[in-house]
C-alpha positions as CSV (number, residue, x, y, z in Angstrom):
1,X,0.0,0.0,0.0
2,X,0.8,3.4,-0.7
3,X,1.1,6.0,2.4
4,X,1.1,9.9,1.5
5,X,2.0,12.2,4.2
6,X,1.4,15.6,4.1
7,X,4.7,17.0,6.5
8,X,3.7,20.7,8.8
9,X,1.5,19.9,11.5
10,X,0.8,16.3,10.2
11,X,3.8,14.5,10.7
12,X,6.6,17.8,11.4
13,X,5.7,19.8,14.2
14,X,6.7,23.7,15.1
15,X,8.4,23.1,11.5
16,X,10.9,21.1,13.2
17,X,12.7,17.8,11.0
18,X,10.8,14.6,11.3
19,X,11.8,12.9,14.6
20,X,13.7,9.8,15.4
21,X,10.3,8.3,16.6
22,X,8.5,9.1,13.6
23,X,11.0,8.2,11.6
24,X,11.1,4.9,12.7
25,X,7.3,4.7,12.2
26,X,7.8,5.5,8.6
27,X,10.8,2.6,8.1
28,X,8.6,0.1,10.1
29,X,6.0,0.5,7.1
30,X,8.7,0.7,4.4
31,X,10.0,-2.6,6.1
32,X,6.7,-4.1,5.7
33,X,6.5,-3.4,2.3
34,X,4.6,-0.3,1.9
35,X,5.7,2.6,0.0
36,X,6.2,6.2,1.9
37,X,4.9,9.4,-0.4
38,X,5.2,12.8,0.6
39,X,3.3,15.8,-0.5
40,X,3.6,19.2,1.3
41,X,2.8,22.8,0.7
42,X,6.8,23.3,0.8
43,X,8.7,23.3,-2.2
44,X,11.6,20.6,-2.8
45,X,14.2,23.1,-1.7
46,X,12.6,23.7,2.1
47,X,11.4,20.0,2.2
48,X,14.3,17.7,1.8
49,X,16.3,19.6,4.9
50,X,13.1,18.2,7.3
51,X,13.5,14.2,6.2
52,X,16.3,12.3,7.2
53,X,18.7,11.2,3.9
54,X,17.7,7.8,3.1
55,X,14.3,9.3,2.8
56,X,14.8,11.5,0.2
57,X,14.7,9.6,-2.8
58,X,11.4,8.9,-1.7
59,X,8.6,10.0,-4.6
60,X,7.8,13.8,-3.5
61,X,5.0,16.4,-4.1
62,X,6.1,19.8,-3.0
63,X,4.3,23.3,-3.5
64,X,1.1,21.7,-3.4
65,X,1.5,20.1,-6.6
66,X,3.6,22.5,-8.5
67,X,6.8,20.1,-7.9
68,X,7.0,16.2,-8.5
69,X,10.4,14.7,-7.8
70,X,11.5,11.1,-7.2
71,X,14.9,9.4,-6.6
72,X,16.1,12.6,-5.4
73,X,15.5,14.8,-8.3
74,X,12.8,17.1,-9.9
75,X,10.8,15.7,-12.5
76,X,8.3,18.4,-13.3
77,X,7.3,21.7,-12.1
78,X,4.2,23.7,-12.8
79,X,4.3,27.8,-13.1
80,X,2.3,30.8,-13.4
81,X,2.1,32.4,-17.3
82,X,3.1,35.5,-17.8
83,X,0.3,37.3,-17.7
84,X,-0.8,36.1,-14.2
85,X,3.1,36.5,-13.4
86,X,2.3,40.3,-14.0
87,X,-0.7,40.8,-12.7
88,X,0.1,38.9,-8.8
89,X,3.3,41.2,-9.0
90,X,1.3,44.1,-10.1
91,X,-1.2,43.3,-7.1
92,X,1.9,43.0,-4.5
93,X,2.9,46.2,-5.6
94,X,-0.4,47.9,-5.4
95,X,-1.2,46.5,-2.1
96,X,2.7,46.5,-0.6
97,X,2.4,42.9,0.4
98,X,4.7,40.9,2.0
99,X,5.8,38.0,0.3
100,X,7.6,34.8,-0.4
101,X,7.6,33.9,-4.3
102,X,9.4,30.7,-5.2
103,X,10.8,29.9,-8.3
104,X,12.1,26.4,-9.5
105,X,14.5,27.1,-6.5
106,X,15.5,30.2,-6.2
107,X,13.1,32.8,-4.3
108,X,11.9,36.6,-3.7
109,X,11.0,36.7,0.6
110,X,9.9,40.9,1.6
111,X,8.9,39.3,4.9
112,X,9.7,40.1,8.5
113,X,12.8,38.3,9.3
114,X,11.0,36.8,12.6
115,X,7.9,35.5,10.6
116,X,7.7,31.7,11.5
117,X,7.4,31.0,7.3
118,X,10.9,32.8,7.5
119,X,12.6,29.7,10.1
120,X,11.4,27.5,7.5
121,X,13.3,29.1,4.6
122,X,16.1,27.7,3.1
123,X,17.4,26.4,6.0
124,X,20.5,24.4,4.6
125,X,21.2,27.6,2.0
126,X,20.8,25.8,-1.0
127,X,19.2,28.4,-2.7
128,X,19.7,32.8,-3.3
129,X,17.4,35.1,-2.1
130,X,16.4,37.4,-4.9
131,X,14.6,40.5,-6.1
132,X,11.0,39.5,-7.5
133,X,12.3,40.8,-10.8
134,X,14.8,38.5,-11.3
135,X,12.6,35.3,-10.7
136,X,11.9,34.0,-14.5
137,X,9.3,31.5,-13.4
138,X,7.0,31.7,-10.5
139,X,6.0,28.7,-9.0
140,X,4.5,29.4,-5.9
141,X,3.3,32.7,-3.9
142,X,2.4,33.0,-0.4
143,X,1.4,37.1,0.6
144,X,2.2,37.4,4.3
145,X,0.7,40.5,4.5
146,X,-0.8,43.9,3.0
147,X,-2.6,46.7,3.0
148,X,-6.6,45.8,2.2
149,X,-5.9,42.3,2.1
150,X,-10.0,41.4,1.8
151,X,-9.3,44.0,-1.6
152,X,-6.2,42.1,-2.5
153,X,-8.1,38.5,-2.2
154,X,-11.2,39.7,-4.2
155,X,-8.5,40.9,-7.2
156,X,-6.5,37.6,-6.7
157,X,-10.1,35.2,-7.2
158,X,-10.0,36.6,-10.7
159,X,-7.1,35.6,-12.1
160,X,-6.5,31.8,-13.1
161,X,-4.9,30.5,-10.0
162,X,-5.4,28.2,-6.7
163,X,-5.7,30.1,-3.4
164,X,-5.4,28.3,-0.1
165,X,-6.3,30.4,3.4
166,X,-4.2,29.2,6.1
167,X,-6.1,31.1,8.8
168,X,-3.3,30.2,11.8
169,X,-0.3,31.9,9.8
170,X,-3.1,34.8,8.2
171,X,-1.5,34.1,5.2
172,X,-2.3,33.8,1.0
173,X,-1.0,30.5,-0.3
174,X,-1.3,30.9,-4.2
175,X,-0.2,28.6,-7.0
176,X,-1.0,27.9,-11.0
177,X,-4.3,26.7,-11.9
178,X,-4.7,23.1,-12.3
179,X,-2.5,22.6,-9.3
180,X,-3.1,20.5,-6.4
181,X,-2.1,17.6,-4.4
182,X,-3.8,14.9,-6.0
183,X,-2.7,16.3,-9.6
184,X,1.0,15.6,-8.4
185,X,0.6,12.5,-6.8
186,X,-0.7,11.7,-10.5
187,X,1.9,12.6,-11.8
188,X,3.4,10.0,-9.6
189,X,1.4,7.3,-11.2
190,X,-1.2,6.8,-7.9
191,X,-4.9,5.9,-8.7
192,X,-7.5,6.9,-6.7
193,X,-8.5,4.8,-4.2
194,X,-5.2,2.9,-3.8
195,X,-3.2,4.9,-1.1
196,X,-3.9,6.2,2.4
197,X,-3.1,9.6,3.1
198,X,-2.5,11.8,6.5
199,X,-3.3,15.6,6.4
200,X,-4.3,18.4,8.7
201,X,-5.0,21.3,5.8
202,X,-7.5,22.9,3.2
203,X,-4.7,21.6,0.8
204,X,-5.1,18.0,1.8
205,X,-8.3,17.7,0.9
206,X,-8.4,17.2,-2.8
207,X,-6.2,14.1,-2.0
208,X,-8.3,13.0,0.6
209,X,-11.3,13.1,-1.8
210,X,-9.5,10.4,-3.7
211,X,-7.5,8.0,-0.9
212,X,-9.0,4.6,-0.3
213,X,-8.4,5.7,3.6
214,X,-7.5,9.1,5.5
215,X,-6.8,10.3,8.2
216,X,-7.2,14.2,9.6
217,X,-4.7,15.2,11.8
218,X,-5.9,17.7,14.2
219,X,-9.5,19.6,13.6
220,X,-9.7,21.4,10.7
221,X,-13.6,21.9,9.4
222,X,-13.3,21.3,5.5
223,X,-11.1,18.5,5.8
224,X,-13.1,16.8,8.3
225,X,-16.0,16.4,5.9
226,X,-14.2,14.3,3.5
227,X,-11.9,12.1,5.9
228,X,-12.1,8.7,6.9
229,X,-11.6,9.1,10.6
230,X,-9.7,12.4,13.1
231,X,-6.4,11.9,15.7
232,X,-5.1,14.8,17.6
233,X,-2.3,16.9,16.9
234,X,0.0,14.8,18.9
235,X,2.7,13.5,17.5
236,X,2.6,10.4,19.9
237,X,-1.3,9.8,19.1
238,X,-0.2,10.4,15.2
239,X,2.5,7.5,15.5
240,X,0.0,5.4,17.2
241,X,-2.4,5.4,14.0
242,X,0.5,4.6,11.8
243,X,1.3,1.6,13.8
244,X,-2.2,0.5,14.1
245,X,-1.4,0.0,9.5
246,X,1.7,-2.7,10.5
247,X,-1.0,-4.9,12.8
């Protein structure tokens, strides 16, 4: 069986690297002869410095669904045309947002240098901090803040692109149309109904809608509605479920 695990606040916590304990969790099912998938709102760059390295050739979805890799390399990435290029820079401008733009790996970050998306960046330095100018492709925008950001959010659901509300950071997660979760895990070459899948986001949900089994990690409303069955937040209780697979 296939396992996808979405990583912050599912199987990461405080955007810390996965644990010894977890990790052993994971092997235990790898050992049994299930296969680990990983699908996060982080790109590739900011994911890989959370797993341990023998899990990194592991097949990964990053940015939502804008990045597939596997065996330890990208495969595909997915970003925004020009057009909507220019008109989310021309909205960052006209609001002064805050933001954190990813390209295929390089990226454009305006934030506070105390936000909490800010521990998260780049930790190992693998990439360069940019202006937003010299970005060719976007991949991936997340607006930390601005000035009318109900205005800037009314502007942003007319253009062609995939906006996720993370309500605990207050921030704008936006990627390319046609991007989600489940597409890269497609991409992958899962079916529906033949993996189970962990999550605790809005941006779990469209793989949810398609896992044989799943499992909500934490509370959140939307994603209740479509999963299989709810652990807490814990770490501990989280390991516990994954266990309960290997009986």
């Amino acid at each position: 069986m296939k396992f996808v695990f979405d990583l912050d606040g599912t199987i990461i916590f405080s955007g810390k690297p996965l644990s010894e304990s977890m990790t052993q969790a994971l092997d235990q099912l790898v050992a049994a002869g299930n296969e680990v998938v990983f699908a996060s709102a982080r790109p590739i760059r900011d994911l890989l410095p959370v797993l341990p390295a023998h899990l990194h050739p592991s097949p990964i979805v990053g940015g939502n669904g804008a990045f597939v890799a596997n065996q330890g390399r990208i495969l595909s990435t997915i970003h925004f045309d020009e057009q909507t290029k220019g008109r989310i820079t021309g909205l960052i401008e006209k609001y002064k947002a805050g933001y954190l733009i990813d390209s295929e790996w390089d990226y454009a970050y305006s934030g506070d240098e105390y936000h909490p998306i800010r521990r998260n960046l780049d930790p190992e330095q693998r990439a360069e901090n940019r202006r937003l100018e010299q970005l060719d492709e976007l991949v991936k925008a997340v607006i930390l803040h601005c000035e009318e950001p109900e205005q800037m959010l009314d502007e942003l659901r007319q253009l062609p692109v995939v906006i996720h509300m993370h309500g605990s950071e207050d921030i704008i997660d936006i990627s390319p149309t046609g991007v989600s979760k489940w597409a890269g895990l497609q991409a992958l070459g899962l079916q529906p109904q033949q993996f189970i899948a962990f999550g605790n986001d809005a941006n779990d949900i469209s793989m949810f809608e398609q896992a044989q089994h799943s499992v909500c990690v934490g509370d959140h409303e939307g994603l209740l509605r479509v999963a299989s069955e709810q652990v807490p937040a814990d770490e501990g209780q989280v390991i516990k479920r994954i266990e309960k697979f290997l009986v």
